[in-house]
C-alpha positions as CSV (number, residue, x, y, z in Angstrom):
1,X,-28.1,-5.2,-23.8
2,X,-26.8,-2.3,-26.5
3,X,-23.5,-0.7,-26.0
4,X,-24.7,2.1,-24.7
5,X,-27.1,0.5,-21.8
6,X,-23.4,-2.0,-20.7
7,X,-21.5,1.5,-20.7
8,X,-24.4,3.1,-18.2
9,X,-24.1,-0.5,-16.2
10,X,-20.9,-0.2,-15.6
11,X,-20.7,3.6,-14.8
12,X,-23.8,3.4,-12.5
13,X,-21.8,0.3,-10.5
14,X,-18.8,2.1,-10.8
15,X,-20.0,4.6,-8.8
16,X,-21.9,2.4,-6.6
17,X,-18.6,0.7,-5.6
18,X,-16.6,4.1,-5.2
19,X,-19.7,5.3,-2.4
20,X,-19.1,2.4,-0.5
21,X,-15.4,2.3,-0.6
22,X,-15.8,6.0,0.3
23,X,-18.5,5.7,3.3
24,X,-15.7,2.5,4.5
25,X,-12.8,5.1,4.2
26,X,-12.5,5.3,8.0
27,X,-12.5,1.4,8.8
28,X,-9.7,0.5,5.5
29,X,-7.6,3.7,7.0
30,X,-8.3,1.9,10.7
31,X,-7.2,-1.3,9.4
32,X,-3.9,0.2,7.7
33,X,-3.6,2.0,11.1
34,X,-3.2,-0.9,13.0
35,X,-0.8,-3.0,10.8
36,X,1.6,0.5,10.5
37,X,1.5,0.2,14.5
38,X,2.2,-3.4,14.7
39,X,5.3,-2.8,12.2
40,X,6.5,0.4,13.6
41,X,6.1,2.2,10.8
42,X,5.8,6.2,11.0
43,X,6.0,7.3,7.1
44,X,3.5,6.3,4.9
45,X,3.3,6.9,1.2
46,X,-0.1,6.2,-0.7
47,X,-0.2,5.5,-4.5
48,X,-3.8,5.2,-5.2
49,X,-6.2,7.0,-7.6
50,X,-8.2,9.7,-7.4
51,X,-11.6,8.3,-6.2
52,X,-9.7,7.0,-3.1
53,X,-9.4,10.5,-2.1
54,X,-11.3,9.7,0.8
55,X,-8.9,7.1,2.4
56,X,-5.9,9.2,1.7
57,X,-7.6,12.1,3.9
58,X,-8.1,9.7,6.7
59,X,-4.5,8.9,6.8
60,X,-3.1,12.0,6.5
61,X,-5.5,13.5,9.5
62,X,-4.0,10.3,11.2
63,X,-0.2,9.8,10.3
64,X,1.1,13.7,9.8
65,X,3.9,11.7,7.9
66,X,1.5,10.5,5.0
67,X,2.0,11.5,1.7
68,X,0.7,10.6,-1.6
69,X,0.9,11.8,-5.4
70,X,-0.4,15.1,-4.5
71,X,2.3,15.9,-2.4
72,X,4.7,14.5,-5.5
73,X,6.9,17.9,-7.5
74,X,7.5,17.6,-11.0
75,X,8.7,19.4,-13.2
76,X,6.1,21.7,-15.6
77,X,6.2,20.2,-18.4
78,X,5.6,16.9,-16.3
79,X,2.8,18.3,-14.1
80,X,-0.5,17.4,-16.0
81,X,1.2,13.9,-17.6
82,X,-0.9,11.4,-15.0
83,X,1.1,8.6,-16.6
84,X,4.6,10.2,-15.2
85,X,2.8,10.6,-11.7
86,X,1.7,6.8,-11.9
87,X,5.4,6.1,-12.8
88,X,7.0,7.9,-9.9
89,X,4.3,6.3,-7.4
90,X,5.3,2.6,-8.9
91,X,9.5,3.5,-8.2
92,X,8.5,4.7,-4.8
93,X,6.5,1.4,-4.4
94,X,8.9,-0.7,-5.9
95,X,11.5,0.7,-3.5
96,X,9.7,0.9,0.0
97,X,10.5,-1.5,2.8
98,X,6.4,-2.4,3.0
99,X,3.8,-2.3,0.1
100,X,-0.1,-3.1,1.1
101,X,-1.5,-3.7,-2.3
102,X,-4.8,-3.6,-3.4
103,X,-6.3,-6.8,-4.5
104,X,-8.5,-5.0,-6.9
105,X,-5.9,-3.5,-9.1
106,X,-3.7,-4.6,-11.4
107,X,-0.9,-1.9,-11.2
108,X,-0.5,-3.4,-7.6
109,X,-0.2,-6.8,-8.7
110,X,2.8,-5.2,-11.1
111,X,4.1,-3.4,-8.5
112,X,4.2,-6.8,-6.1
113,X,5.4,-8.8,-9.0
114,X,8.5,-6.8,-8.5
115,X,9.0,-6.5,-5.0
116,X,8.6,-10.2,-5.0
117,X,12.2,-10.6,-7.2
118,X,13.6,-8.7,-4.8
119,X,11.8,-9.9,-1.4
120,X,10.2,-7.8,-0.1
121,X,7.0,-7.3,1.9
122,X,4.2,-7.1,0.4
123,X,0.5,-7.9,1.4
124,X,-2.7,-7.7,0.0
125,X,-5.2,-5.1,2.2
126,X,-7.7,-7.3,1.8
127,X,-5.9,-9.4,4.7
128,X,-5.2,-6.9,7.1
129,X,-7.2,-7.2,10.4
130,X,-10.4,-5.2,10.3
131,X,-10.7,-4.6,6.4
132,X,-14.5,-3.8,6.3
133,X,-16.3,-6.6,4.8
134,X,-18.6,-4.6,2.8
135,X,-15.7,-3.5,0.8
136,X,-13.7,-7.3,0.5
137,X,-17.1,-8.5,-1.6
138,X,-16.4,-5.5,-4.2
139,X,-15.7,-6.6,-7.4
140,X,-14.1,-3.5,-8.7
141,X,-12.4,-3.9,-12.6
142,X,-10.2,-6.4,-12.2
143,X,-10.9,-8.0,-9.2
């Protein structure tokens, strides 16, 4: 397979994997739902990218008190740098009593590594009650 074919592979996947997470939006947003009941939990930041706009949607429809990078204020000079954004969504991470991390991404597994030294909660969404299954057997990056 050429360089070019693996690239189209990948991309074609990629975007394979990004429908279904998007058409499973409601049941991962149904299964974060019902652990943020069970915890008593009524603010809800989301640090995810941009293709998981669909999820972030659902929740804030469903928890008026969700808020993601979007909702983040930096200054201008700050505004387009998407590395700033994913620093300020790790410190709020890093600080908040609860973290859900996805077991597809590495910046979660940083993110965990950290709130483990200074235990605190964090579990993978994969585990959460009602996690559609369709979207557990992805094998997104760097899974």
């Amino acid at each position: 397979m050429s360089a070019h074919q693996l690239r189209a592979h990948c991309r074609d996947q990629l975007r394979h994997e990004i429908g279904i997470l998007t058409t499973k939006s409601g049941g991962i947003a149904d299964a974060v739902a019902t652990r943020l009941t069970q915890t008593n939990i009524t603010k809800l930041y989301i640090a995810a990218p941009d293709y998981e706009n669909a999820i972030i949607s659902v929740m804030k429809r469903r928890f008026p008190f969700t808020k993601a990078a979007s909702d983040v204020i930096l200054p201008g000079k700050y505004k387009s740098d998407n590395y700033v954004y994913s620093l300020v969504d790790q410190e709020i991470s890093q600080r908040s009593d609860y973290f859900i991390k996805s077991g597809f991404s590495m910046w979660s597994a940083f993110v965990a590594f950290f709130r483990e030294s200074m235990s605190k909660t964090t579990i993978d969404i994969q585990d959460l009650p009602g996690y559609p299954e369709a979207v557990r057997k992805l094998h997104l990056w760097m899974k």
